[in-house]
C-alpha positions as CSV (number, residue, x, y, z in Angstrom):
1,X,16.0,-1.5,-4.8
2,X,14.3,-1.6,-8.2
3,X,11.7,-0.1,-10.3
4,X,9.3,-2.1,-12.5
5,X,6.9,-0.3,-15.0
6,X,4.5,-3.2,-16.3
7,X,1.6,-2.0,-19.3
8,X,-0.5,-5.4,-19.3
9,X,-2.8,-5.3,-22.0
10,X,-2.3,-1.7,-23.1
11,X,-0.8,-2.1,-26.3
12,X,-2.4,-3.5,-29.4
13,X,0.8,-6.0,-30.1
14,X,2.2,-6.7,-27.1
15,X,-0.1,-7.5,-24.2
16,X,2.6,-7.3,-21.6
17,X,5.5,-4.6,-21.6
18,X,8.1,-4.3,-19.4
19,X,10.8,-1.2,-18.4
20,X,12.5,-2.6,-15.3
21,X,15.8,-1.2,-13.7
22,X,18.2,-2.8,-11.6
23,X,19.5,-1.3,-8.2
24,X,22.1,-2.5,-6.8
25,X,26.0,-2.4,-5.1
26,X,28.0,-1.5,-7.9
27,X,30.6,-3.8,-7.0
28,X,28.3,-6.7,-7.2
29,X,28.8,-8.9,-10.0
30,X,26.7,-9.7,-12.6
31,X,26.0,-11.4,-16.3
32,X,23.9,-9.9,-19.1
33,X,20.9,-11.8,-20.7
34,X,21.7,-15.6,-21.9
35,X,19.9,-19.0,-21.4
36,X,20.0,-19.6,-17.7
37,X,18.2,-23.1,-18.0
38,X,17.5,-25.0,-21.1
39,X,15.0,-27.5,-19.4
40,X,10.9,-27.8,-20.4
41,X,11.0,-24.0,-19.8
42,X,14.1,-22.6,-21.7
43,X,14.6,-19.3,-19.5
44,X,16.4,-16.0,-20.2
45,X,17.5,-13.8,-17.8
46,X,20.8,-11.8,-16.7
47,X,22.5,-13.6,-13.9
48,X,23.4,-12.7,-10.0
49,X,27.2,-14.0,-10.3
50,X,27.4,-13.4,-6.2
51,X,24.0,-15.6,-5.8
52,X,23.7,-17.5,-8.8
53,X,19.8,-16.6,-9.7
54,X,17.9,-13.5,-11.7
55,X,16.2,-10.5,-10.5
56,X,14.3,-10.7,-13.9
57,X,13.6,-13.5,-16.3
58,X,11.6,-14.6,-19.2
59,X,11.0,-18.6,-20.8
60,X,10.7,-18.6,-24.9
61,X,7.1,-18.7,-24.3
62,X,6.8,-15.4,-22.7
63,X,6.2,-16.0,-19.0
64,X,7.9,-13.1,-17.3
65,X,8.9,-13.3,-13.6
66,X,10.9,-9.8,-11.9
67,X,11.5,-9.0,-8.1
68,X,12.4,-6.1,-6.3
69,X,13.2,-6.1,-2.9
70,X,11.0,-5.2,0.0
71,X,13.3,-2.2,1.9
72,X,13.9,-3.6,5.5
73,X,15.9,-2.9,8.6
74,X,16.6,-6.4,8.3
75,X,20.3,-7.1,7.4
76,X,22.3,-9.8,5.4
77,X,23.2,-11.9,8.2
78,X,21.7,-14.7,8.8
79,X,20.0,-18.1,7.3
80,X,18.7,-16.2,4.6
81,X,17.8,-18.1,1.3
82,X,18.8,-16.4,-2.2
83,X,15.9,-14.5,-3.4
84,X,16.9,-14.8,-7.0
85,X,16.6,-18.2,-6.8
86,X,12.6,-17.7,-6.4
87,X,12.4,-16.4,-9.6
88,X,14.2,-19.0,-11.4
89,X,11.9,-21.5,-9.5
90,X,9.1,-19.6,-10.2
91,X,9.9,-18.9,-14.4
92,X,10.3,-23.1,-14.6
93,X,5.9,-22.8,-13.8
94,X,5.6,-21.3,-17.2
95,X,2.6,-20.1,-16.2
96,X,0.6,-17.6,-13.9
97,X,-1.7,-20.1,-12.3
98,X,1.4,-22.6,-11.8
99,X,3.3,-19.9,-10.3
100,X,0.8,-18.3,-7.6
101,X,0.5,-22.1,-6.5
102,X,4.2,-22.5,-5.9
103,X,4.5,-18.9,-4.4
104,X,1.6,-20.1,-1.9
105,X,3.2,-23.2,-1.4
106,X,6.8,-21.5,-0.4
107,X,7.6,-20.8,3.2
108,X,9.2,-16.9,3.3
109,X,10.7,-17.5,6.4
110,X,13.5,-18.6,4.7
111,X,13.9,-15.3,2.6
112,X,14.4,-12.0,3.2
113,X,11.4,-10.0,2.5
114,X,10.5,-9.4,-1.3
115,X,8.1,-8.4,-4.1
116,X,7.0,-10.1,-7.7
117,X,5.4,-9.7,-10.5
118,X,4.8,-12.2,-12.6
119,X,2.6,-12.9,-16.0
120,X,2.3,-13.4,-19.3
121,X,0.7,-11.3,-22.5
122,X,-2.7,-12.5,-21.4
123,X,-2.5,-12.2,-17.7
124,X,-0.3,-10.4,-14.6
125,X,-0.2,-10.9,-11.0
126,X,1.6,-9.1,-8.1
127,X,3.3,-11.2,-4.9
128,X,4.5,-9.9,-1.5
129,X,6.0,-12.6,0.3
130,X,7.4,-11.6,4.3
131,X,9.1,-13.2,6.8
132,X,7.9,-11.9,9.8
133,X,5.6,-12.9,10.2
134,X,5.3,-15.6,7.5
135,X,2.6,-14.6,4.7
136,X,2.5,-15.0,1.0
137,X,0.1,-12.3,-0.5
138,X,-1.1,-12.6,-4.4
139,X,-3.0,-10.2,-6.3
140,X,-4.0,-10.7,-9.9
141,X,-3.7,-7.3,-11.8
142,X,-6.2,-5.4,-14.4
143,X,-5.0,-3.9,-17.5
144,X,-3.6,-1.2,-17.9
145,X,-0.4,0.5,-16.0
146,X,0.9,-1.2,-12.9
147,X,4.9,0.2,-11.0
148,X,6.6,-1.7,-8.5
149,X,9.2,-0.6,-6.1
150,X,10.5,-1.6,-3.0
151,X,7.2,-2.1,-1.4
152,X,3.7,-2.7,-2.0
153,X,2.3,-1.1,-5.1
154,X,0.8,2.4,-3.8
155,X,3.1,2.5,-0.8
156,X,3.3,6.2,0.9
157,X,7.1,5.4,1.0
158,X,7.4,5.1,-2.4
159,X,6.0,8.5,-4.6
160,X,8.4,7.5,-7.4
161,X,6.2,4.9,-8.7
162,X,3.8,8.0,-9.4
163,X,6.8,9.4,-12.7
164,X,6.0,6.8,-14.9
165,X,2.4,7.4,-14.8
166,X,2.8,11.2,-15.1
167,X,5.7,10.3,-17.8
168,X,3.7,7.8,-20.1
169,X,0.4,6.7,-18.9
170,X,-1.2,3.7,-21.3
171,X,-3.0,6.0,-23.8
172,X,0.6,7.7,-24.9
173,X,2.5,4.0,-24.9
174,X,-0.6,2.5,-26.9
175,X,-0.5,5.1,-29.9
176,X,3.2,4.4,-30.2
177,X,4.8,1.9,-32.4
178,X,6.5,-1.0,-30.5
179,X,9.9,0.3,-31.6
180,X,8.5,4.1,-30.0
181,X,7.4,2.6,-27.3
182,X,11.3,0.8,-26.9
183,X,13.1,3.7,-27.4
184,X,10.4,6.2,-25.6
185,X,10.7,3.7,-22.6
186,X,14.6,3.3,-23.0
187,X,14.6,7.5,-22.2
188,X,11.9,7.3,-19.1
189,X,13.6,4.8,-17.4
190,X,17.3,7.0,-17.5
191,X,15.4,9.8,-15.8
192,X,16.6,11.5,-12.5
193,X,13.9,13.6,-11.5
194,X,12.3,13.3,-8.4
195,X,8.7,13.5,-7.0
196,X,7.5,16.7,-6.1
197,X,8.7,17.9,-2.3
198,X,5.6,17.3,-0.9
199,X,5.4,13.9,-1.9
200,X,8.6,12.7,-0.5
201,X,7.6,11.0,2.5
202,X,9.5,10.6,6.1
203,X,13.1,9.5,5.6
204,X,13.5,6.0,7.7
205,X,16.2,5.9,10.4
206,X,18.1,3.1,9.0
207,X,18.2,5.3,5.6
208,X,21.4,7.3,4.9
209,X,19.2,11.1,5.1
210,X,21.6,12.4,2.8
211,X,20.8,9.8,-0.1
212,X,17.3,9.1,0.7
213,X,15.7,11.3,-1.4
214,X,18.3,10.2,-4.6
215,X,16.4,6.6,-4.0
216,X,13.2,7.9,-5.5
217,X,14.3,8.4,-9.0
218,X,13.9,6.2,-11.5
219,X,17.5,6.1,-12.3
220,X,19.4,6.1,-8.6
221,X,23.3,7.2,-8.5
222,X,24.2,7.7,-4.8
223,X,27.6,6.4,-4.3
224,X,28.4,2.7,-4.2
225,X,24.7,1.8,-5.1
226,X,23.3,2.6,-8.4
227,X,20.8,1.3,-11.0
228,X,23.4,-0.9,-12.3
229,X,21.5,-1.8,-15.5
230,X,18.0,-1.7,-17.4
231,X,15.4,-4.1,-19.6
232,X,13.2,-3.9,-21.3
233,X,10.7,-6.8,-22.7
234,X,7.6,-7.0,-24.9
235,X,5.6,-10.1,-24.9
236,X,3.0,-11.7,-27.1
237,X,1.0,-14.4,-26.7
238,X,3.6,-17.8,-26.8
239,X,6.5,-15.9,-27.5
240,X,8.8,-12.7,-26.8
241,X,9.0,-9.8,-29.5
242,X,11.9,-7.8,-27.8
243,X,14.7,-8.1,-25.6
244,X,16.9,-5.1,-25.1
245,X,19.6,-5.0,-22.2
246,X,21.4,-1.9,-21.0
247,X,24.5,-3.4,-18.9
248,X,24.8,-0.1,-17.1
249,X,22.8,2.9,-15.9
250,X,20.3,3.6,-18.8
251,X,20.6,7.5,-18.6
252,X,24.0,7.0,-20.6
253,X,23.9,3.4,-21.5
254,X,22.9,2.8,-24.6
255,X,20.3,-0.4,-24.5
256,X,21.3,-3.5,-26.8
257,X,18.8,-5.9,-28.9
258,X,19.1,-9.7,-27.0
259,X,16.2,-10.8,-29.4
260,X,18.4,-13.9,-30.6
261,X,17.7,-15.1,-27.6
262,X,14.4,-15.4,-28.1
C-alpha cells in the first residue's frame, strides 16, 4: 500500500510535484534511485530487487509514472505478471498521450489489480487497471491537488487521502519556495496521525482489525510492513528540478538530494 500526493500545476516553478511513500514488507529488498534504463528515454527510479521493476519512476525529461496497489483479497499465487514492470514499460512512452495508449492497449488479466498516475509538468492522468473483470480505466486530471492510495481516488475505504489536503492544500504549497515546499512536504509525508474516528470506514475481513486502522496514516508502521521509504520530485517542463530519496520511513529518515541524476 502507498500514498501519492500529486500538485499539478499549483506551483509557479514546478508544474508537477510529487510526495510519494512506499509501503511495503520490510524484508523485501530494494535499491535507491539510479538509472534503470539508458535507452531513448533515460529513466530514474529506485528498483524492486525481488521483481526487478519501480513502483516510481521518472525519464530526464520529466515524465513521471508511480503505482500503488489496488487492496485485494486476491493473493500472490498465481500467473501473476510484475506490476513494476508496467511502469518501466509505461516511463519508456515519455509521454502522457503515449502512455494512456499503451495502458489501453495492455490486457490486466495478467496483473494483479493496480493504480497509476502518470504525467508530466504540463499534464497528469490517473489509471485503474483490474483483472476481474478485465478493464483499463484513464482519467486525465485538472490542476490542482490530486492523492492516491490503494484504491480509486475518493474511495470511502480510504479517508487518509483527505490529511494531505487538510495538511497543505495548493494555496499553502504555491506561496512556498520550492526548497519550502521540499522540506514542508518531507515533514507531511513522516506524519502518523490518523483521520478522524468517524471517517475510518468498515475494516475488511481479510484485514488484520488490529492494524487496520495504522494503514491510514501517511507514514504506516505495523509490524513487518511499513512505509519502507519516501520521494519526493519536482518537475518542469523537459526536465526534473529535484530528486530527494528517503531509503527508510520519512518520519526519522532524513531525505537525500539524487539531483545528479537528473
Amino acid at each position: 500500500m502507498c500514498t501519492l500526493v500529486a500538485y499539478s500545476r499549483v506551483h509557479p516553478q514546478a508544474g508537477l510535484i510529487i510526495a510519494a511513500n512506499r509501503d511495503e514488507f520490510v524484508h523485501r529488498p530494494s535499491a535507491p534511485p539510479a538509472v534503470l534504463e539508458a535507452g531513448a528515454e533515460v529513466l530514474l527510479g529506485g528498483r524492486d530487487l525481488e521483481a526487478g521493476g519501480t513502483w516510481l519512476g521518472v525519464t530526464r525529461r520529466g515524465f513521471f509514472v508511480g503505482l500503488t496497489n489496488q487492496r485485494t483479497p486476491l493473493g500472490r499465487a498465481g500467473p501473476w505478471r510484475s506490476r513494476g514492470e508496467v511502469v518501466l514499460a509505461v516511463l519508456r512512452q515519455g509521454s502522457t498521450a503515449a502512455a494512456a495508449a499503451y495502458l489501453r492497449a495492455l490486457d490486466p488479466r495478467h496483473y494483479r489489480p493496480f493504480n497509476l498516475f502518470f504525467g508530466d509538468a504540463e499534464a497528469l492522468s490517473v489509471a485503474y487497471l483490474r483483472p476481474e473483470p478485465a478493464r483499463c480505466t484513464l482519467h486525465a486530471l485538472g490542476p490542482g491537488q490530486h492523492v492516491l492510495a490503494n484504491d480509486v481516488m475518493g474511495s470511502a475505504a480510504f479517508p487518509k487521502t483527505e490529511l494531505p489536503v487538510e495538511w497543505m492544500p495548493p494555496s499553502r504549497l504555491a506561496a512556498l519556495t520550492l526548497p519550502e515546499a521540499s522540506a514542508a512536504l518531507a515533514q507531511m509525508m513522516g506524519r502518523h496521525d490518523h483521520p478522524r474516528p468517524e471517517r475510518l470506514p468498515p475494516r475488511e475481513p481479510w484485514v488484520d482489525p488490529s492494524l487496520a486502522d495504522n494503514l491510514q496514516s501517511l507514514c504506516v508502521h505495523v509490524g513487518a510492513f511499513a512505509t519502507v521509504s519516501s520521494t519526493l520530485l519536482a518537475l518542469a517542463p523537459g526536465r526534473v528540478l529535484h530528486y530527494a530519496y528517503a531509503a527508510g520511513p520519512p518520519c526519522v529518515t532524513p531525505f537525500a538530494p539524487y539531483d545528479a541524476l537528473v
